[in-house]
Each structure stands twice: as structure tokens, then as C-alpha cells.
N, C-alpha and C positions, 0 to 999 in steps of 0.2 A: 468276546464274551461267550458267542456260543460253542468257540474250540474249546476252550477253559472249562467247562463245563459235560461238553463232551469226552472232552478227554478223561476229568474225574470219572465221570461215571462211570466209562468204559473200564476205569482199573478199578473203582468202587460201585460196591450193587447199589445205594444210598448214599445221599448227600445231607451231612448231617447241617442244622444248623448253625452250628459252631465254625461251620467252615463256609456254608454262603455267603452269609451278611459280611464276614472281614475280606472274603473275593469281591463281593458288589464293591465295597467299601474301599477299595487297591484300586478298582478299575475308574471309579467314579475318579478318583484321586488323580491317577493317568492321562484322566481322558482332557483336562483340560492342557496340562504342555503337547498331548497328539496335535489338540487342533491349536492351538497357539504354534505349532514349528512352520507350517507352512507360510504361515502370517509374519512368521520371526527370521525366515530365509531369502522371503520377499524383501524385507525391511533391510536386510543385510546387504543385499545386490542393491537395493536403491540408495542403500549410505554410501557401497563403494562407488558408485557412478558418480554420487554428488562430491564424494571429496573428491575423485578422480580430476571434474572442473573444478575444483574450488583452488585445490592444489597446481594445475596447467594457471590459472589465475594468477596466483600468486607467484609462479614461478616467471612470467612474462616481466621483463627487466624495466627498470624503475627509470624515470625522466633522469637524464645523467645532466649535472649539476658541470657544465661548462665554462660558466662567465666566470670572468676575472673582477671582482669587485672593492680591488684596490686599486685606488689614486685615487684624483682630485675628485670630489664631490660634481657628477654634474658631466662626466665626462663620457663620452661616446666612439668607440672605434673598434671597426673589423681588421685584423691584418692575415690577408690574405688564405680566405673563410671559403669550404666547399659545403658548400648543404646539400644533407640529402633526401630526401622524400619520407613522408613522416613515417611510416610502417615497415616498409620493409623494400629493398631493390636498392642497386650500388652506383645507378647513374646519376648524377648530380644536377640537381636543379639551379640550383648558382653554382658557379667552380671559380675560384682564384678574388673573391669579392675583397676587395680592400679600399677601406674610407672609415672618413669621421667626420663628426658634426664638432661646430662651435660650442663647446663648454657655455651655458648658462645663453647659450642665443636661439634664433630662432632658426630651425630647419626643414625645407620643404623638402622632398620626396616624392617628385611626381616620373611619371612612364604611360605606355598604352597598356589595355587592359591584359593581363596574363604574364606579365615582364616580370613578376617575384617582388612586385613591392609587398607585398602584406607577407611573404614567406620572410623574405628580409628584415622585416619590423619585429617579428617574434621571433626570432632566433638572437634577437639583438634583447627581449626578456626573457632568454633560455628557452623559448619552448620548439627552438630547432632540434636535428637530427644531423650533427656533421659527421665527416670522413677520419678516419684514422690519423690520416696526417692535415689535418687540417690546422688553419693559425689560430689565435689568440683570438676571442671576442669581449671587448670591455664595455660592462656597464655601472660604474661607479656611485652609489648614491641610491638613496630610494625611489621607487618608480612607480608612476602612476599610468593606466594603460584601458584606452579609449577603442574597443572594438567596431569591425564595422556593423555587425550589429549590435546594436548597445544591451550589454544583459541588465537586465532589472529584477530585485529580488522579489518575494512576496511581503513586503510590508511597507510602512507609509513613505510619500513621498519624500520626509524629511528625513527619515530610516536611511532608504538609499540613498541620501547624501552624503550624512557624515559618515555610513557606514560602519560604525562602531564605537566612533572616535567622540571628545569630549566635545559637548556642542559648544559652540563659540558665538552667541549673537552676532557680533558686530562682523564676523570673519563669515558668517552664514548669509548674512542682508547684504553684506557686497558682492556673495557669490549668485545670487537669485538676482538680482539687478543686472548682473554682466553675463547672468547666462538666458537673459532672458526668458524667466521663469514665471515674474509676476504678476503678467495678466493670466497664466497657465491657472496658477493657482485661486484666482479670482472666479474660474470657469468649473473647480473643480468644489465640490457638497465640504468640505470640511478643509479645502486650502490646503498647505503643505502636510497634515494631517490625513490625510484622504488615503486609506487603502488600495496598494497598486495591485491587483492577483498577481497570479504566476503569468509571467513572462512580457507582463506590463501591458496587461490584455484593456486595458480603461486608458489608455496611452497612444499619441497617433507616432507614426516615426519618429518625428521630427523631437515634438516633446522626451520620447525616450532618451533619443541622443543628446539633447541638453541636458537632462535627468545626471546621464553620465559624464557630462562637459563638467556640472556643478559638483561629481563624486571625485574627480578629478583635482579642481580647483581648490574644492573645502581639503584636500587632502595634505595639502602644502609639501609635495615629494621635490627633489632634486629634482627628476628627469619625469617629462610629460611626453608620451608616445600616443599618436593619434593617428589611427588604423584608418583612411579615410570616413572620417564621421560626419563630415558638410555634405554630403549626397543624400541626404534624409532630409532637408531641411530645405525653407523657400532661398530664395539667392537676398532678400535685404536679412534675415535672420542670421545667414550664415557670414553676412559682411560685419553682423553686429554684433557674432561670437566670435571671429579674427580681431577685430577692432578690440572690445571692449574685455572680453577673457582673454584671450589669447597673447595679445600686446600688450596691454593692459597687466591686467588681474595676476596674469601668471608670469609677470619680468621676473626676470633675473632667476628663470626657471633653462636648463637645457630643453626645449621643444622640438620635437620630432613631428609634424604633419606630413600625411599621405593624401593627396590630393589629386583630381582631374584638372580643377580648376587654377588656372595659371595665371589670373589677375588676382592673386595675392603675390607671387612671387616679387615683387619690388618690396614688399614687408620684411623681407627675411634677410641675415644674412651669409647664409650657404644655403646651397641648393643642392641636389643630387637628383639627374634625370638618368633614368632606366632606361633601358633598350630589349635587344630580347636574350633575357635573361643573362644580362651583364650590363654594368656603369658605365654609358658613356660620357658623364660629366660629373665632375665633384668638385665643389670651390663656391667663391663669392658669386651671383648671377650677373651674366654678360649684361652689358646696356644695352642690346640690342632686344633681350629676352626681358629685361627692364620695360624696355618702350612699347615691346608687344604685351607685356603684364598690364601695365599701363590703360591702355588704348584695350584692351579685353574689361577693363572693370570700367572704363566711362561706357561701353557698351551694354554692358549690364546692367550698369545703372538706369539708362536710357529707354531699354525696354522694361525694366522695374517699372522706370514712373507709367511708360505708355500702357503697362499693363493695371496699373491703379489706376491710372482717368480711364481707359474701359472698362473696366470693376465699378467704381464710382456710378458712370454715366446708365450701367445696364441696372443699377440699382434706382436710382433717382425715376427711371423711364417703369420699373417694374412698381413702385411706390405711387408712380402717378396713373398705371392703369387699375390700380386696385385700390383707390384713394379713397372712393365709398367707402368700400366692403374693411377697409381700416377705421374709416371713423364708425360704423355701424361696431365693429368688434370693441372696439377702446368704450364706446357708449358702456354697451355692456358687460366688459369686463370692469368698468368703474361702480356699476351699479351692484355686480356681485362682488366687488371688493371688502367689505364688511362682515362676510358672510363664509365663503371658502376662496380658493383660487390656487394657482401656482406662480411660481415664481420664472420666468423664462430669461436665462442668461445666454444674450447670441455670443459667437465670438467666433474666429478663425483659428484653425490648428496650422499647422506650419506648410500642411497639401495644399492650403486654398480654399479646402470644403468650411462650413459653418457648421458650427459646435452649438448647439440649443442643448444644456444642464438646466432639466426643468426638476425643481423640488417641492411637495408638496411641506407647506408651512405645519401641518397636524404632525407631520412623520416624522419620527425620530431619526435623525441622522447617526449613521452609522461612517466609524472611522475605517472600517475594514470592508473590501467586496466580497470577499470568500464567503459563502455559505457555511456556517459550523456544521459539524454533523450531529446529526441529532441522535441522544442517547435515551431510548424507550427506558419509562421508570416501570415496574410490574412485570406481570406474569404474562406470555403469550398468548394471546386471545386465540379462542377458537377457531376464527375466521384465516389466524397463517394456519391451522391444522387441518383444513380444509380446503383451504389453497394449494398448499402441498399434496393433498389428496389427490385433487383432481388434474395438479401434474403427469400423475405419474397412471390415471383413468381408472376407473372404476372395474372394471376387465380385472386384472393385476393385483389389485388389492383384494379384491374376493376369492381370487385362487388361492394366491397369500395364505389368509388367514385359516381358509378352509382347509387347505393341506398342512399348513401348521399344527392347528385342532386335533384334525387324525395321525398324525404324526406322533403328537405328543401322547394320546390316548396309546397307542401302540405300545408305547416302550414305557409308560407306564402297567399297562397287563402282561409286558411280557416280563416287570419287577413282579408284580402279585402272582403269576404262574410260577414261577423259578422258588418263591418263599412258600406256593402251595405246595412243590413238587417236596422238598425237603422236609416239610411235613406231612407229608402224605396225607393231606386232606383231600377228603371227598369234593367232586365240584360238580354240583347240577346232579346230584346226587347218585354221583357213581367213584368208584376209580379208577386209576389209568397206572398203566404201566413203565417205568423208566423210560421205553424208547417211545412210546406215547407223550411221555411230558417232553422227553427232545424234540422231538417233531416237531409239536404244537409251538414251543420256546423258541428253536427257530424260524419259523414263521413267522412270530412276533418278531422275534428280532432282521430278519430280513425284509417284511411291512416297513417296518420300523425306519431300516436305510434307504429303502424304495422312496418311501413318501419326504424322509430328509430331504433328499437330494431335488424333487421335485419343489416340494416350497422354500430351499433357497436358489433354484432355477426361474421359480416364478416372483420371488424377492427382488433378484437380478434386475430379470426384466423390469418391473417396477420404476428401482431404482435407475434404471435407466433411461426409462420415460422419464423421470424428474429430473435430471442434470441435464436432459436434451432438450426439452422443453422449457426449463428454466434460461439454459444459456444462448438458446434461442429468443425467449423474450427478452434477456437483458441487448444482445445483438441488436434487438431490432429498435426496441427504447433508444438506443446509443446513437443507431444514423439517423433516426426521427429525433433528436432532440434540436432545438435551437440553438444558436451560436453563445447567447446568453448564458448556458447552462454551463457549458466548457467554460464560459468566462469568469464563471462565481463558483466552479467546483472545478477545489486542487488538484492537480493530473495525480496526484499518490493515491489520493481516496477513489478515481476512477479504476486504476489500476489494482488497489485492493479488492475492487470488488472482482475484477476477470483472475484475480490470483489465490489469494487467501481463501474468499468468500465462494470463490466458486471450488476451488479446492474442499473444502468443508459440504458442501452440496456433493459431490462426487463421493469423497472419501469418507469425511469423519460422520456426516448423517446418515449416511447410507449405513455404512458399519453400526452406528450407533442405533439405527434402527431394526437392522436385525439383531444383535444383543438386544437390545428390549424385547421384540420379538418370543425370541429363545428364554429369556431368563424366565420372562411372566410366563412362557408356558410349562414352563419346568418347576414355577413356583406354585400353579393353578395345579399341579399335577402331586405336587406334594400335599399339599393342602387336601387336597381330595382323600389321598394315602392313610394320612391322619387324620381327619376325620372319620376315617372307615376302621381306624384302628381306635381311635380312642374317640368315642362320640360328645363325651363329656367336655371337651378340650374346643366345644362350640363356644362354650363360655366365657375361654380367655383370648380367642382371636379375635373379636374385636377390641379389644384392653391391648393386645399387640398391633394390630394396625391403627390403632390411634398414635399408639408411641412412634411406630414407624411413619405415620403421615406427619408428626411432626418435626422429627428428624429431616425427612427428605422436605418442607417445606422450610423450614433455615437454610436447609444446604441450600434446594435451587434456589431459596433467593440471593445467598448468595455468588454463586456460583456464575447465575446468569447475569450480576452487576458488573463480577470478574470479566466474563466473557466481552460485554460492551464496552467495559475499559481495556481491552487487549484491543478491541479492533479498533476503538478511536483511536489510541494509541499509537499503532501500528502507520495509522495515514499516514501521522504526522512526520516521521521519522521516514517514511516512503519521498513524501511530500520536499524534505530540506536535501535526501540522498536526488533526486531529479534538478532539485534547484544546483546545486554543488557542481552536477556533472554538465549541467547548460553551459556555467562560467567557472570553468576551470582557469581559463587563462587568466580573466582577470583575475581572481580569486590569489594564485601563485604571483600574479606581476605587484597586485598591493600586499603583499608576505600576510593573506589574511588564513592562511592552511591551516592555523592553529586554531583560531577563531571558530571557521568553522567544523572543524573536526571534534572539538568540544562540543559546540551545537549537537552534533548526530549523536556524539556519547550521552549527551546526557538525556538525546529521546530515545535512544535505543533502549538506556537501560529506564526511563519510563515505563516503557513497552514490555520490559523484562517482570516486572515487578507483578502484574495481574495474573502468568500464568506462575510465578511462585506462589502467591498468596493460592491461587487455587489449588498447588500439590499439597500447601498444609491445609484446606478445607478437607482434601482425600482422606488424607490421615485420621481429622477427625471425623470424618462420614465412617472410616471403618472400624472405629475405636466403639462407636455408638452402637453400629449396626449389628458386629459380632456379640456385644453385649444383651442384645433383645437376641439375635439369635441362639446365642446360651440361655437365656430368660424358657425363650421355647422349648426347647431340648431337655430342662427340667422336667417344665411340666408333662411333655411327653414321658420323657423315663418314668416320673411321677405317677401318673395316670396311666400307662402300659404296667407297672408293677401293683397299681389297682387292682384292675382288671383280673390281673392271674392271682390275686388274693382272695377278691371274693367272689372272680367268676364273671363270665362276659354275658348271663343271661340268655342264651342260646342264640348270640349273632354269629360264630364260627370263628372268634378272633383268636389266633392262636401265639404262641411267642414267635416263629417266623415272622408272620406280620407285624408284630408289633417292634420287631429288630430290625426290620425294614424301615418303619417310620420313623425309627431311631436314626438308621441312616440315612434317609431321605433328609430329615429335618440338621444334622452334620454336614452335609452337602450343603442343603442349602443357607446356607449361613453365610460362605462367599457369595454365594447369588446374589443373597439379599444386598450385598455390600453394591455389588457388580450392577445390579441390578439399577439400584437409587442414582448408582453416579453416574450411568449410562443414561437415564432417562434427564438427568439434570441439563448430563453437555447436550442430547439431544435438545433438550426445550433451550437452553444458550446459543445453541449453535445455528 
């Protein structure tokens, strides 16, 4: 601005009117793509970077689709199979594997720990990596697949059962009987209905793995694959989900178990024992491994029982030294029985430990553990605007402001110098000289960038104390929290908040706070312009800020519902993308990819929906806003063509000035727009 002007002058002795107000009027016009570029080159490196990963993402090669899944329903075999380690490197963790299971029988799978049986089992539901020249792997038939940790989704226990599929009473009551479910559910506030969190956090081991024995069994698949899943559970439980699922429930199923445990193997008949990392045996099991299967399950049995008359005996002995302080408690719990109480359900989980489900009778039972997120109805209370403050200390915000103030005062005088200069009005009742009004013009305008630079250095800073002190408080809330809280809140909505939420504290508040900042100063600084130019136009701004306060309060209301529906939103879809990625395998072994791929599409584009509705809220924020500020700009031209009609009454208003206020008030009319929506996503965000 001040070359531009130095330069006219220098080749013109006088800077007419006619030529200032359309130079202000170029530059003002200018100056926002100058400072939009540096913000829009940023933007541009941070896109390439992101497609950059997006695209290495997608370009990493997709699960290659292996099995052979023709022939007989139910059929099982490797011919001579090299797997190789799931990522990446060419040495072969099994080399030359070849076997098969009995069609529709039962097959054991047992080795020492590290031998490749669980690599074996998933390569046998595609979710191997073999060799180039590797043989044939067949699995014919649908499949159902029992990991060794059982994944559990976030919804009721009867949810993860059927899993999707049409509920079947009588096919459900025989699967909860034989997987041993129904005193689980007796212990649980709301029975097979009871809300599981994520990752089956209200669940002991044991229960989870029957959870998946019974998602299995309800599933009625051809082939049953069971990752060692008896190691979670007591040794009578786990004889009574062989027995009664396994032999039982699921005949005339192909069954695959992966097992330690070798007194089942007389149940089966084919066996396959591992060695290091290769088959030393595949076929019907010897009678000798019979007789020691055998002779292992009367042992087990035998310490079973000695371990319940211990159980038993330490209970009877702990009942009779506290046999008082039992009848004193029963007295008075029968006496306050009419009145309040709980309800206390002992029970055993499948560790050993005892399970006390106490419920109060007043409280509403709840089918779900998840905490909902809560969505604030109204306006931001003063108290987060104050909270925020004093993030970011008291220091910061007063330089802030302060240097903003004279900032904005600056290059507002140094508009009213440049429009005195051009009219060569007297100031302070003298006059100045061409390179006198340069001088003093640049001064202003070098003030001007001086103190810029300093209040958004101390902005900065600010802003920096709040995202550091903020993410410091949430940090510290996180390791201080209880086990309870991880258990009733979604790992998507924790994670929302170190990503999205604090992303928005960094970025979009910050910015959003200096645009407020900037605009109200530049609005305050017009305001002033106009007013000194046209004194009468006191009259109609407040008739224009009533219009504009109630423009901007529709918008931020709704704006800021918008915004709490994007982040509730948002969990959700975080929420089922974590769940998805825990059980991958089972998810692809029960062909459920489709199922949940829908799920995500239909929360994603949930999610999608609040920040469209809020780009057509912009729309009309700015359809209304540029209409009040055409509204203004009347009445200015209006009341400035007054003025030089019948005379300003000896205040010194001249037409520069008043072409000035013309301009000022043209500028500010994006402001205004810029202004409301900035201040809304702030108070939203």
C-alpha cells in the first residue's frame, strides 16, 4: 500500500479522490487471497502427504483368496502346503504340510507350544500367506471359527450369538444348555439381554469363550474350527462343552480342535500331532495314546472332585466361624426388607473366583454397559469461556487484546490520513506537505505491521498454552481414571477425543479464534469510520445489529446441534471400525465382510450428513448476512449524499471520507458473513 502510493505521488504532485478509494478498494479486495495463500500451500502439502499414505495404503496387496472350496460339504485337506510368515520374508514356517481331517468327524490337533498349530488352523480359513509353488488347500463348506481369544462384539449377549442370523428359539435353548450358558445368565442384570462392551469387558475368560462356542453352534456351518478355546475355562466346564457341544450339539459337523489337553483324544476320530513345525502323526489315534487319553481324564476327574470337597469344606469351616455375624446380618437385612435393599447373586465364573451381581430393586435396568455420549442441548455457558481462558493464563490474553486494539487503531488512521491527504484537509489546524503526508502514512502503516505481527505472536502463544494444558489435563484424567470407565466407554469415543477433539483445540479453535479476533476488530474499526462520517447512521445500527443478532442466533443454534451431531456421530463409526479390526478373522471365516461393511457404510455416512447440513447453513448465513450488509451500505451512500447536500455543520466531513466509509462498509460485508460463521464453529467447536 505505501509503494502504491508512493509511487503515484512521486509521478503525480496530488492524489485525486477518484483514484484513492478504487486503489483502497483493489487492495482491500487483494489482501484476503495474500493471506489465504500461505494457509492454502500449507493445505496443499498436508493433502499430498495424506494421499501420499492413503494411496501406499491401498496400494499394499489384498488377502489372496487360496482355498479350493469345491467338493464334498465338510471336507478338510492340505496337499502338500508351504506357509509363509504373515508379512513379509521367504523362510517357511511349515514347508511340505500334507493331511486331512475326516469329513463330518471329529479332529484333534494337538503339538507343544510353538509347533504351528494355530498357523495351521488359519491357513486351513485362508488367512495364511503360502509360497509360490505351493499345493492345494481344501475347505469345502461353511465355516465356523473359534479363536484362541474369543472376540466378542459390543452388543447383547444374545446379539453375539446368533450374530446376525434369524433367531431360532428351540435351536438357541439347546445351544445355551450345551454351552453351558444358563446359570451365566442368571448372574447377569438383564439375562441373555444384558449389554457386552467392547471386547467383552463384563465377561470372565471363560464365559467369553463359551459366548463364542454358542456363536459357533447357533451357526449350523459345515466345518467347526476351534483355535484352542478349552484353556480359558475350568477342566469340569470344559469336559461339559466336549461332551455336550462338541459331541453332541454339533454331530455330524467336520470338527477341528486345537488342544493341550489329551484326555479328550479317545472322543475323536483322527488325530494330528505336531512336532517342530511339521506332522509327525495323522490318522485314527493309536490305542496306546487311547489308554494314556484315558487314564489323563480319570485323573482330572479325580482332582476335580478333590478340588470341590476342598472348596466345599473351606466354605462350611468359613460359615461356621462367622455364623454370628451371619445370623446378626440376615436379622437385619429381613428387617430392612420392606423398605430398601439389594439383591445379591453369588455365583462362580469359570476362574474359580465368585461373582456377587448385586442390583438395586429402585434402579432401572439397563440392557446396554456403554455409557451414551452425552449431547449438551443450548448455548455454551460462560464457565467453558472461562475455562478456556484460563488455559491458555491471563499473561496472553491481555497482550492479545491489547496489541490487537492498537493494531487495529493504527491502520484504521493510517485509512483517515491517506483520505485527508487526497483532500488536502487541514489536520490540527494546519497543512502538510506531500512528503509530510508520506511520511506520517508510512508510519502508520509500518505501526501497523509492527503491532500485527506482535498480537499474532502473542495469539500464538496463547493458543499454545491451551492445547498444552488442555492435552495435558485430558493425559492425566486418562491414567487417573478407573478400570470401570475404559469398561463403560467405547475405545472410538476415547480415541475421538485425542484425535478429532483435540485436533479442533489445536487447529480449528485456535484459527477460529483469531478470525474472530481480526474480524470484530476490523468491524469495530469500521463502525467507528462511519460513525465519524455519517453521525446520523447512530440511528440505524442498532435496527442492524438486532437483525444481525438474530441471524447469527438461528445459525449458532444451529450450527452448534450440527457440530454435536458430527462428534456423536463420528464415535460411532470409530467405535464398529476398531471392533471390525479386533475380529478380522472370525468376521472373514463366518463370510460376515458384507454384513459388516454395511454397518460402517451406513455410520459413516451418518457422520457425513451434519457437516453437509452445516455447508448449506453457510449458504444461508451468507445469503442473509450480505443482505444487511447491502441494507448498510444504502444507508451510508444515503446519509454521505446528505451530508454534501446540506452540509456537514462544521464537523470537517469531506467526500474522501465519506468514500472511505463507503469502502469500509463494501469490505465489510464479507466480514460480516466471515465474521458470524467463525464465531458460531468457535462457540460449536
Amino acid at each position: 500500500c505505501v509503494c502504491v502510493f508512493d509511487m503515484y505521488s512521486s509521478v503525480s504532485c496530488t492524489i485525486p479522490t477518484v483514484r484513492v478509494l478504487p486503489a483502497i478498494t483493489m487492495i482491500n479486495v487483494i489482501r484476503l487471497p495474500v493471506i489465504m495463500m500461505p494457509m492454502s500451500l500449507v493445505a496443499v502439502v498436508t493433502s499430498s502427504v495424506s494421499l501420499g499414505r492413503i494411496r501406499r495404503f491401498l496400494m499394499k496387496p489384498d488377502i489372496v483368496e487360496y482355498v479350493d472350496m469345491d467338493g464334498e460339504p465338510g471336507s478338510l485337506s492340505l496337499d502338500n502346503v508351504t506357509i509363509l510368515p504373515p508379512l513379509t520374508g521367504d523362510e517357511p514356517i511349515l514347508k511340505n504340510i500334507t493331511c486331512s481331517v475326516t469329513p463330518k468327524g471329529f479332529t484333534i490337533l494337538h503339538g507343544p507350544t510353538g509347533c504351528g498349530k494355530s498357523t495351521l488352523v488359519k491357513t486351513l480359513i485362508g488367512e495364511g500367506r503360502l509360497s509360490e509353488d505351493s499345493g492345494a488347500v481344501k475347505c469345502c463348506g461353511s465355516v465356523a471359527y473359534i479363536s484362541q481369544e474369543a472376540w466378542i462384539m459390543n452388543a447383547t449377549v444374545q446379539g453375539n450369538i446368533i450374530m446376525g442370523l434369524p433367531f431360532d428359539e428351540d435351536l438357541y435353548n439347546q445351544v445355551v444348555e450345551a454351552c453351558q450358558l444358563r446359570d451365566d445368565f442368571q448372574q447377569l442384570p438383564e439375562g441373555d439381554q444384558t449389554g457386552i462392551g467392547e471386547r467383552g469387558v463384563n465377561l470372565s475368560g471363560g464365559q467369553k469363550q463359551r459366548v463364542a462356542f454358542a456363536r459357533a453352534a447357533y451357526s449350523n456351518r459345515d466345518i467347526v474350527i476351534m483355535d484352542d478355546p478349552l484353556s480359558a475355562v475350568d477342566a469340569h466346564v470344559s469336559r461339559a462343552l466336549v461332551e455336550d457341544c462338541i459331541l453332541k450339539l454339533m454331530a455330524g459337523k467336520t470338527r477341528v480342535l486345537v488342544t493341550h489337553q489329551i484326555q479328550y483324544l479317545y472322543h475323536c476320530q483322527h488325530v494330528i500331532e505336531m512336532g517342530d513345525r511339521c506332522i509327525n502323526f495323522a490318522g485314527e489315534p493309536p490305542a496306546e495314546l487311547v489308554r494314556a487319553a484315558k487314564e489323563a481324564d480319570r485323573k482330572a476327574i479325580e482332582e476335580e472332585a478333590v478340588k470341590r470337597r476342598d472348596e466345599e469344606e473351606a466354605k462350611k469351616q468359613e460359615a461356621l466361624e462367622r455364623g454370628s455375624t451371619d445370623s446378626t446380618t440376615d436379622t437385619q437385612s429381613n428387617d430392612d426388607n420392606d423398605t430398601t435393599g439389594a439383591v445379591a447373586l453369588p455365583a462362580q465364573n469359570d476362574d474359580g473366583a465368585t461373582v456377587i451381581a448385586t442390583q438395586d430393586p429402585k434402579t432401572p435396568k439397563n440392557k446396554t454397559l456403554m455409557t451414551k455420549e452425552v449431547t449438551v442441548i443450548g448455548g455454551v455457558s460462560w464457565k467453558v469461556y472461562s475455562w478456556y481462558a484460563t488455559l491458555g493464563t491471563f499473561k496472553w490474553a491481555v497482550l492479545t487484546l491489547f496489541f490487537g486494539i492498537v493494531w487495529r487503531t493504527s491502520s484504521v488512521f493510517g485509512d483517515l490520513w491517506l483520505s485527508w491527504w487526497s483532500g488536502k484537509v487541514k489536520i490540527f489546524g494546519r497543512s502538510y506537505e506531500d512528503t509530510e503526508y508520506m511520511t506520517y502514512f508510512s508510519i502508520c502503516v509500518g505501526a501497523g505491521v509492527f503491532l500485527n505481527a506482535l498480537w499474532q505472536l502473542f495469539l500464538a502463544f496463547f493458543v499454545l498454552e491451551v492445547s498444552k494444558n488442555s492435552h495435558h489435563s485430558m493425559i492425566s484424567r486418562v491414567l487417573r481414571a478407573p478400570t470401570s470407565f475404559f469398561d463403560t466407554t467405547p475405545m472410538g469415543r476415547i480415541l475421538n477425543r485425542f484425535s478429532k477433539d483435540m485436533d479442533n483445540m489445536d487447529t480449528t479453535i485456535s484459527e477460529s479464534l483469531r478470525q474472530i479476533l481480526n474480524m470484530s476488530l476490523i468491524l469495530i474499526g469500521t463502525i467507528a469510520v462511519v460513525i465519524y462520517t455519517s453521525p446520523f447512521i447512530l440511528v440505524v445500527i442498532p435496527v442492524l445489529m438486532l437483525m444481525l443478532r438474530a441471524v447469527y442466533n438461528k445459525y449458532v443454534t444451529t450450527v452448534r446441534n450440527l457440530k454435536q451431531l458430527e462428534a456423536t456421530s463420528r464415535s460411532p463409526m470409530m467405535a464398529v471400525l476398531n471392533e471390525t479390526l479386533g475380529g478380522l478373522s472370525t468376521i472373514r471365516a463366518y463370510a460376515m465382510s458384507g454384513h459388516f461393511r454395511t454397518t460402517h457404510i451406513i455410520r459413516a455416512q451418518a457422520a457425513a450428513v451434519p457437516p453437509y447440513c452445516g455447508r448449506c447453513c453457510q449458504r444461508w448465513l451468507s445469503f442473509h448476512t450480505e443482505s444487511i450488509g447491502n441494507l448498510a451500505l444504502f444507508v451510508v451512500v444515503y446519509m454521505g449524499a446528505l451530508i454534501i447536500t446540506i452540509g456537514d455543520g462544521g464537523l470537517g466531513i469531506t467526500i474522501p471520507v465519506i468514500s472511505l466509509a463507503i469502502t469500509y462498509v463494501t469490505a465489510t460485508t464479507n466480514a460480516i458473513t466471515f465474521l458470524t460463521r467463525t464465531a458460531a464453529e468457535f462457540e460449536a467447536s
